[in-house]
N, C-alpha and C positions, 0 to 999 in steps of 0.2 A: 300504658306500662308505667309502674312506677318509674320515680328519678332518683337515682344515688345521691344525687349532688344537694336534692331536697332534705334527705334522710341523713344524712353522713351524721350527722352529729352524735345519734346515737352509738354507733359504733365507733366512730373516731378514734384513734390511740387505743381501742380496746384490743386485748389478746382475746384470739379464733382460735382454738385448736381445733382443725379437721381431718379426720381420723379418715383414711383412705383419699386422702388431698393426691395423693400422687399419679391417679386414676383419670380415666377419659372427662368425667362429669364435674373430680376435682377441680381439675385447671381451670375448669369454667367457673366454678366457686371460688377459688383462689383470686381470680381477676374482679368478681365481682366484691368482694372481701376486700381488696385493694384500692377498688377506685371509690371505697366509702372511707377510706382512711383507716380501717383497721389494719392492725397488727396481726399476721398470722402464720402459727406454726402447723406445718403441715406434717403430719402423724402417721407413717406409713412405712410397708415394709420395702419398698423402693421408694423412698424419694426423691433421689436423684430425678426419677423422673418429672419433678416438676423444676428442676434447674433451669428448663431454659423462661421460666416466669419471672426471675431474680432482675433482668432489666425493667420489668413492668412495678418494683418496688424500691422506693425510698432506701435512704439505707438507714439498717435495723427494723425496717419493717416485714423483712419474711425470714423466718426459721425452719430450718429441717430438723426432723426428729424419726431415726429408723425405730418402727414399733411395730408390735405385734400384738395385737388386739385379745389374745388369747391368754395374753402373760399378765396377771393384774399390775407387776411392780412397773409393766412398761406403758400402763396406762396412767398410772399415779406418778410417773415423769411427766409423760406428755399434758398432761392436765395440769402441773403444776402453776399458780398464777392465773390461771384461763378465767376471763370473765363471760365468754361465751364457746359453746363447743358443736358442731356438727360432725356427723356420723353418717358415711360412705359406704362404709366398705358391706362389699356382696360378691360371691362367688357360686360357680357353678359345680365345683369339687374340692374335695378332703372334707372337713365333720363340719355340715354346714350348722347341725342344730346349735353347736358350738361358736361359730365366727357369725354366724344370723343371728342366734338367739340371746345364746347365755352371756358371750363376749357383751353388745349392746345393753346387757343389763347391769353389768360389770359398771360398763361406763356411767348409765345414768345412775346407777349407786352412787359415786365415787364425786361424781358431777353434783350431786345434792350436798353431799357431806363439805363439799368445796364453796358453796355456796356460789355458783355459776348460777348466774343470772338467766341466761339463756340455753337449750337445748335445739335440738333440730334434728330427728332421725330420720335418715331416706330409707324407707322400705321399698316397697312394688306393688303394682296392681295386684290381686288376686293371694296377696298374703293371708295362708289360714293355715290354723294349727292344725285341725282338721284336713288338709289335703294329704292327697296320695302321693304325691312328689315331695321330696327333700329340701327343695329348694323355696316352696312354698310354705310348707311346716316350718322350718327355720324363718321365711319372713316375718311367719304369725305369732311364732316364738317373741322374736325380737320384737315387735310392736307391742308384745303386753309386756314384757317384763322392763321395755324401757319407762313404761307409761305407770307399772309400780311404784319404780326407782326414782323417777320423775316427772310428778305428775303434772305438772308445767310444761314437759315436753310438747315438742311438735313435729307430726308424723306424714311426712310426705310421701303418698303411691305415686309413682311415674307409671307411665304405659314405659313402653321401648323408649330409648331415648336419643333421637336421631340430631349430629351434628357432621362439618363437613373430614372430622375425621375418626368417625364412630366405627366400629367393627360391624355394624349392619348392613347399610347402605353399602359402605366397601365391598365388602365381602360381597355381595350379591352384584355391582357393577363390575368387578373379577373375574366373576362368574359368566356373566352376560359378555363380559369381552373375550372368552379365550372360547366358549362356546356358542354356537348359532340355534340350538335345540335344549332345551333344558327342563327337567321336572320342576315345576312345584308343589313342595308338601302343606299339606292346610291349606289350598288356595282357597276356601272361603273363609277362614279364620280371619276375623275381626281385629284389628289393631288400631288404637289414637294413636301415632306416633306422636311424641312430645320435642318440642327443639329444646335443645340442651341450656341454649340461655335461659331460656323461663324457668328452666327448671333451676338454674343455676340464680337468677333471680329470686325465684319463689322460697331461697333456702336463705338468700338476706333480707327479705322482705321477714318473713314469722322469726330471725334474730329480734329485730330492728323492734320488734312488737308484744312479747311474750307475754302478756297482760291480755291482748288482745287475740293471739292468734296459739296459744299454749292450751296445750289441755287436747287440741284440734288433732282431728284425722283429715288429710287433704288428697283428692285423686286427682293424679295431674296429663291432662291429655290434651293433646291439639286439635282444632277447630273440626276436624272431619274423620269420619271413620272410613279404612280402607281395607280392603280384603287384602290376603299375600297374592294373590293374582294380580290384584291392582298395582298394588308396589313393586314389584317383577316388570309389569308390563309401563309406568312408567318412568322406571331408571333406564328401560331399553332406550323410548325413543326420547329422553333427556341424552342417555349417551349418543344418539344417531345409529342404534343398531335394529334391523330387521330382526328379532329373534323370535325365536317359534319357542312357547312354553306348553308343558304338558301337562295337565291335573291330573297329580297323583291319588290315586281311589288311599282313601285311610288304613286300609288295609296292608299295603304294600310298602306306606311311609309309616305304622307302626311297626311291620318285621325290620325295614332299614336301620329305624331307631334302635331297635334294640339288639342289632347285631354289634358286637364289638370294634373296634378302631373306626368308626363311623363318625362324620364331624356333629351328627347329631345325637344328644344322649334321650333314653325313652321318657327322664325327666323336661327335657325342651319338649319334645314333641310331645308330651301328655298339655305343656303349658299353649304350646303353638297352637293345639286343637280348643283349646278353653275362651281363646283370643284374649287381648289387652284391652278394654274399653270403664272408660269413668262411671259409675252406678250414678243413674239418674237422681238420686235424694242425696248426694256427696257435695263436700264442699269443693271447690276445684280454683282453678289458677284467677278466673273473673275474681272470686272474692277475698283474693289477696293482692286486688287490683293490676291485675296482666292482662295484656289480652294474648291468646296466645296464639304463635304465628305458624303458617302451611305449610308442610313439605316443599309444594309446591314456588313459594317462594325464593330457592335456594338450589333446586334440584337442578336444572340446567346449566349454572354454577360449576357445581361442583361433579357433573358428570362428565366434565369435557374432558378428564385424565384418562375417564375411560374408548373416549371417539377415537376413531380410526384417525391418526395424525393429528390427535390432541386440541389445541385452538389454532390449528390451520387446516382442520377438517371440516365436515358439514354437516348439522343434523340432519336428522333424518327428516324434517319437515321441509328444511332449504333444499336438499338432497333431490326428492320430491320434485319440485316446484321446477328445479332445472331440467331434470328428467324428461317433465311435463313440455316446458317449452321448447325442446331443441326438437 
């Protein structure tokens, strides 16, 4: 893995503005931003939420700025000064062709005319203008109109993007904890999960470089491919839970998806069945010098909120073992 401490100098005293900083992937941008010495204002329609980063920064080195990616005059503040700028933000509802697309083109117009040195947009695996989903069109959107506007830029796909407080992993260790039986949808769908620092990395690393890594489309995925079967089955026994899961026939988790107030929309589940995996001829995290690290590393960690009586319970492997010998 690259060193900050190697690189700072590039970024040093420079102003960031990162546009969706205030976001689960932000914080981790923001920290990385920080410990190279830059200066950065984080660009978002909640900011607040990155307040509690404020002790991890010098003083006058971090800025808040409530924006909205949608309004040009709130981008032409936020950019104001910026000698480098990344770009966040993603959603799964209201006009995504609009906040995916046409918003990030906004920015890398505005970003050129500013003479910002550096660019960095994060897309997604599987962004095409061409897809049948909203959320996909809207990625594909945004990746070429950023790439007009600036064509310097650089374009980072993540698969999913798992850290120890992500809406995935969560949400599905919630799940496993309050249920003993549970469906899963797509259990052969394919997913890299990617850890949030690399990726969080990977977005100061092509700053640090834009000569060298500008211009670039990057798929960002971790070391091993996993089905949703896999990853159900193990945050069970990370958490210490016996749990029975059931594979859902596609049939029955497309009607789900597309019934209304359902936590899945028929846009996730068209993406869930496509899976998240790096295209074998892409450039990827190795050659922006990372290497990138396993689920596996971290999972046992962070499953123990979910164990029966937390870390003075037992996994389910020690669990086992006692079991066995008495």
């Amino acid at each position: 893995m690259s060193n900050p401490s190697t690189q700072s100098k590039v970024l040093s005293n420079a102003l960031v503005t990162v546009f969706g900083g205030g976001g689960f992937i932000g914080n981790y941008v923001v920290q990385a931003l920080l410990a190279r010495g830059a200066r950065v204002r984080v660009a978002s329609r909640h900011p607040e939420k990155s307040w509690p980063l404020k002790p991890l920064a010098n003083l006058g080195q971090l800025q808040f700025a409530r924006c909205d990616i949608t309004n040009p005059e709130h981008i032409t503040k936020a950019l104001s000064g910026a000698d480098y700028v990344v770009n966040l933000v993603g959603a799964f509802a209201g006009d995504l062709s609009k906040l995916m697309g046409e918003a990030p083109g906004q920015i890398a117009a505005q970003a050129k005319s500013n003479n910002v040195k550096g660019f960095v947009h994060v897309s997604a695996i599987g962004g095409d203008e061409d897809s049948p989903t909203t959320y996909a069109k809207g990625k594909g959107l945004g990746e070429r109109l950023v790439l007009e506007g600036f064509k310097n830029a650089t374009v980072l796909r993540p698969s999913i993007v798992f850290g120890k407080d992500d809406n995935f992993l969560n949400m599905f260790g919630g799940l496993i904890e309050m249920a003993p039986v549970l469906p899963v949808f797509g259990p052969d769908a394919q997913l890299q999960l990617v850890y949030v620092d690399d990726v969080a990395e990977a977005i100061a690393v092509a700053l640090e470089d834009p000569a060298k890594h500008g211009g670039k489309i990057f798929e960002l995925g971790g070391p091993e491919v996993l089905t949703m079967m896999d990853i159900n089955t193990r945050i069970a026994a990370a958490a210490g839970r016996e749990s029975k899961f059931i594979a859902m026939p596609d049939g029955l988790s497309g009607l789900f998806a597309a019934m209304p107030l359902t936590p899945m929309s028929r846009d996730q589940w068209t993406l869930l069945k496509a899976g998240s995996v790096v295209s074998e001829d892409a450039n990827t995290l190795a050659d922006l010098g990372i290497e990138a690290r396993p689920l596996g590393l971290f999972l046992d960690k962070w499953m123990t909120r979910y164990r029966r009586f937390g870390r003075f319970g037992l996994s389910n492997e020690r669990s086992k073992k006692r079991k066995q010998s008495a």
